[in-house]
C-alpha positions in Angstrom: 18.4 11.2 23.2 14.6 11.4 23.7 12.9 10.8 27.1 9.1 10.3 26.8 8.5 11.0 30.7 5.1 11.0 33.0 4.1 11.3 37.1 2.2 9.4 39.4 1.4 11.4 42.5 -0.8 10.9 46.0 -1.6 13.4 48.5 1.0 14.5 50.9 -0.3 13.4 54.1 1.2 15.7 56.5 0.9 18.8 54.4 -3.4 18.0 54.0 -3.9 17.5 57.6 -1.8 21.1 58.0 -4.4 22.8 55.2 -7.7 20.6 55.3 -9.8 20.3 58.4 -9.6 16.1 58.8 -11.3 14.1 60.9 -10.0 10.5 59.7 -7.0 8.6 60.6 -6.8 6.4 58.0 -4.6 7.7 55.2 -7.3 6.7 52.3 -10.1 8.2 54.2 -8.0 11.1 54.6 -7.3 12.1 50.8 -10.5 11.4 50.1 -11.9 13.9 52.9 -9.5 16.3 51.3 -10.7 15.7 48.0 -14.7 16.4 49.0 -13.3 19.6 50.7 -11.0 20.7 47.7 -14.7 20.0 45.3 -16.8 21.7 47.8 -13.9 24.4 47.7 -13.6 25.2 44.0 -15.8 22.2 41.8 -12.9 20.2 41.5 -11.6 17.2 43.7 -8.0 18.0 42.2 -5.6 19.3 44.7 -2.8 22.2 44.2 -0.1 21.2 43.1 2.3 21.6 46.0 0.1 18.7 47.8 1.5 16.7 44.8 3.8 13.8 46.6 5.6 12.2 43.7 5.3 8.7 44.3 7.4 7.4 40.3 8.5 9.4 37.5 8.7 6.5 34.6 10.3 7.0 31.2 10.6 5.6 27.7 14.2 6.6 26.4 14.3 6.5 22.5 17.5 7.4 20.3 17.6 11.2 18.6 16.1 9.5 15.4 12.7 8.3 17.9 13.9 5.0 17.6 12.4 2.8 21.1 15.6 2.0 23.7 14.0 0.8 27.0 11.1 1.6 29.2 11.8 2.0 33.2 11.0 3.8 36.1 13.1 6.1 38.9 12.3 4.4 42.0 12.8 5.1 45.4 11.3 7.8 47.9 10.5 11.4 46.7 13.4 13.2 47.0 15.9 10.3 45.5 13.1 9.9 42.4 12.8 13.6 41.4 16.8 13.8 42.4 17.7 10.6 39.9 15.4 12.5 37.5 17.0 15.8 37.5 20.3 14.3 37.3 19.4 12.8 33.8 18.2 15.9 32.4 21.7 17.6 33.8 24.0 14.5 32.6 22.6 13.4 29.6 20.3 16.7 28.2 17.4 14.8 26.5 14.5 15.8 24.4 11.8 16.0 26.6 8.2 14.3 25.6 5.3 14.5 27.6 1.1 14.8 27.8 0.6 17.9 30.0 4.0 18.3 31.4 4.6 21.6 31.0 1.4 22.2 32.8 1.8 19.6 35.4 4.2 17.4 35.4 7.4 19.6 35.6 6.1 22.6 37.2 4.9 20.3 40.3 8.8 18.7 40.4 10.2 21.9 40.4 8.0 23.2 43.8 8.6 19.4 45.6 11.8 19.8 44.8 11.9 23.0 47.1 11.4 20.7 50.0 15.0 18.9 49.5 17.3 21.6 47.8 17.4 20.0 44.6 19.0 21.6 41.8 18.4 21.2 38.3 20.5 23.6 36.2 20.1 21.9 32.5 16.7 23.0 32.3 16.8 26.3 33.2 19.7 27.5 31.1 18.7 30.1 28.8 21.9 31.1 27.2 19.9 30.4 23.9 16.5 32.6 25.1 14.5 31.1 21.7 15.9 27.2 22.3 15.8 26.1 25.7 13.7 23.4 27.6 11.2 26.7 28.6 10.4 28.1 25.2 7.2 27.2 23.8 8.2 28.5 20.1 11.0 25.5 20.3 10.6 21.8 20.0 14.0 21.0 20.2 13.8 20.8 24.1 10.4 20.0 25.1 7.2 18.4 23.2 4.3 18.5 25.3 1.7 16.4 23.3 -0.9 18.1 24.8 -0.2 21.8 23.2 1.2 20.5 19.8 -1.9 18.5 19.2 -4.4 21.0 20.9 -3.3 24.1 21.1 -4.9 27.2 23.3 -8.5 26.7 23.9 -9.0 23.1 22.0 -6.6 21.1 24.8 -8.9 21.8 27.5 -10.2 18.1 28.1 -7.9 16.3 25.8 -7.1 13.3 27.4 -4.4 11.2 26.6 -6.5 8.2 26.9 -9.2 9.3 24.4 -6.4 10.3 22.4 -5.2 7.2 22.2 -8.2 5.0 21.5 -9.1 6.8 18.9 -5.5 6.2 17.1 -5.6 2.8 17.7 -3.1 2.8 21.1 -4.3 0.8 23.8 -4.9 3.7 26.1 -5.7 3.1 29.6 -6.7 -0.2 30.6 -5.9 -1.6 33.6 -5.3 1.4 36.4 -6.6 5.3 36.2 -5.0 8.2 37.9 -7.6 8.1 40.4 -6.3 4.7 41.9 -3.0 5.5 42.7 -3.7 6.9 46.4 -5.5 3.8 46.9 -2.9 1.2 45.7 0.0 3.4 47.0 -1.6 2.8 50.6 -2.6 -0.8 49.8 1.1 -1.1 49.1 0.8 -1.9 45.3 3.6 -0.1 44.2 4.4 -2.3 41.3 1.4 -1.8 40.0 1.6 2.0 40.0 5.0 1.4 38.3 3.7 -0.8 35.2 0.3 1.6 34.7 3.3 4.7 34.7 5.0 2.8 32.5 1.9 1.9 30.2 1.3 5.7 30.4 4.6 6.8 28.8 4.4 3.7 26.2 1.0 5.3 25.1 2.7 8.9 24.8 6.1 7.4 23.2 3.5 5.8 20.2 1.2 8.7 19.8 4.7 11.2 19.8 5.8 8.7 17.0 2.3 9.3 15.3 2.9 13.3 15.9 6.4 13.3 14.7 5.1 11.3 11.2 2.4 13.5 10.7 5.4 16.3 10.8 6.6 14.6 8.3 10.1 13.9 10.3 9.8 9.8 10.1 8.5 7.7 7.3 5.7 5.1 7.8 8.5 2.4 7.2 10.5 4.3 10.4 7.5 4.4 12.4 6.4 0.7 11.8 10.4 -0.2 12.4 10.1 1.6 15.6 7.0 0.0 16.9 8.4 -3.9 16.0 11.5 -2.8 18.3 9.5 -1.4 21.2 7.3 -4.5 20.8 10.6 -7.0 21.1 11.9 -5.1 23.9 9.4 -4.6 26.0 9.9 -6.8 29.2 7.3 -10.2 28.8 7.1 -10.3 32.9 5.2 -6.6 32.4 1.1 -6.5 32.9 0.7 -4.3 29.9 3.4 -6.5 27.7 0.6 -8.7 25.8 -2.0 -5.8 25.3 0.7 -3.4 23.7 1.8 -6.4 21.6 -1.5 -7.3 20.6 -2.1 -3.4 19.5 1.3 -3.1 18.2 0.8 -6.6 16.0 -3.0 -4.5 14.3 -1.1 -1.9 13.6 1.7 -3.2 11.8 -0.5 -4.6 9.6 -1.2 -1.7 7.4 2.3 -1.4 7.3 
C-alpha cells in the first residue's frame, strides 16, 4: 500500500502568546504579530516547528503497484488526527510519499505528538538499519519528492507548485499555505480539507511521473492510473473539475 500524505498547520495560540510578546486579542492578529516578530527575528515569517498546530493530515492511498484507491482526510482535533495517522502507519505499514516530509511534515508530528503521549512504533523500527522508514539510501519506506527530484543543494526552493506547472499538474489554484490560519479562524475548515487534499493529488501525479521516469511503470500504467483517479475522485470536491480537466490534456498524448 502507498500513502501519498501532506499537513496543514496554524500557529498554536497558547504556546505564541507564552514565546512572542502579543499585544492583540484577536487570534488572526495574533499569528500575524508573531509572524512580523519571527521575520524581524531571523528574515523569515516561518515559525519553529514546535508552534506547528496540525489542523488535517490528508492522504491519497494507492495500491503497491501506484495504482489511485481513494483520496480523504484524518479529521478531528490535533491529537485524534496525528493519533488516526500513526495508527495507519502501525496497522497497515504503507509506503510513504511526500513533498518535504521528511523535513517537515513528519519531524513536526513526531514533537506535537509529545504533547499527547502518542506512540508510533512502525516507523521507528530499525531491525533492518539499511530499510526502514528513516533511511535515506531506501525507497522502500519513504519517497520524499523533494530530495529524489532535488537532491542536496538544488531542493532549496523547489516548490511543489512550480513543480507541478511545469509538468502539466494543476498545481495550486484555489488556497496557498499562507491562508490556512486565516480560514481555520474564519471557520472554513472544508476548505482547508479539499486544498490538503488538492495538495496530495498534485504529489500522488507528480510521484507517478517520478516513478515512470524510474522506469518502474509504463506510460500505458501511468495513463491507466490517472483515468482511475479521475473516475474516483469525489464530483461534490472544489478541485474535481480542474484535476479532470488536467487529467483529460494529459491523457491525450497517451
Amino acid at each position: 500500500m502507498v500513502c501519498v500524505f501532506d499537513c496543514e498547520t496554524i500557529p498554536d495560540i497558547d504556546l505564541v502568546k507564552k514565546n512572542y510578546e502579543i499585544t492583540q486579542d484577536d487570534n488572526i492578529l495574533i499569528c500575524e504579530e508573531a509572524f512580523f516578530a519571527q521575520e524581524e527575528k531571523t528574515g523569515s515569517s516561518f515559525l519553529p516547528i514546535p508552534f506547528h498546530q496540525v489542523v488535517t493530515i490528508s492522504a491519497v492511498i494507492a495500491d503497491d503497484f501506484g495504482n489511485f484507491i481513494k483520496v480523504g482526510t484524518f479529521k478531528g482535533n490535533e491529537e485524534t488526527i496525528i493519533s488516526d495517522f500513526f495508527k495507519f502507519i502501525d496497522t497497515k505499514k504503507p509506503k510513504l510519499i511526500s513533498f518535504n516530509g521528511r523535513n517537515f511534515d513528519l519531524p513536526m508530528l513526531f514533537i506535537r505528538a509529545l504533547k499527547y503521549n502518542l506512540s508510533v512504533p512502525a516507523y521507528f523500527d530499525n531491525t533492518n538499519k539499511w530499510e526502514n522508514y528513516r533511511s535515506r539510501y531506501s525507497e522502500n519506506f519513504h519517497i520524499d519528492l523533494i530530495e529524489v527530484l532535488g537532491s542536496f543543494g538544488a531542493a532549496r526552493g523547489l516548490k511543489l507548485d512550480v513543480i507541478a506547472q511545469m509538468a502539466g499538474l494543476p498545481g495550486k489554484f484555489d488556497v496557498h499555505g499562507d491562508e490556512v490560519y486565516k480560514l481555520y479562524f474564519d471557520g472554513e475548515l472544508k476548505a482547508i480539507e479539499e486544498y490538503c487534499e488538492s495538495d496530495v493529488l498534485n504529489t500522488y501525479w507528480l510521484w507517478l511521473k517520478y516513478e515512470l521516469l524510474k522506469g518502474n511503470i509504463l506510460k500505458s500504467d501511468y495513463y491507466t492510473y490517472l483515468q482511475t483517479m479521475a473516475d474516483k475522485i469525489e464530483d461534490t470536491k472544489s478541485y474535481t473539475s480542474i484535476f479532470k480537466e488536467f487529467i483529460k490534456k494529459e491523457l491525450l498524448n497517451a
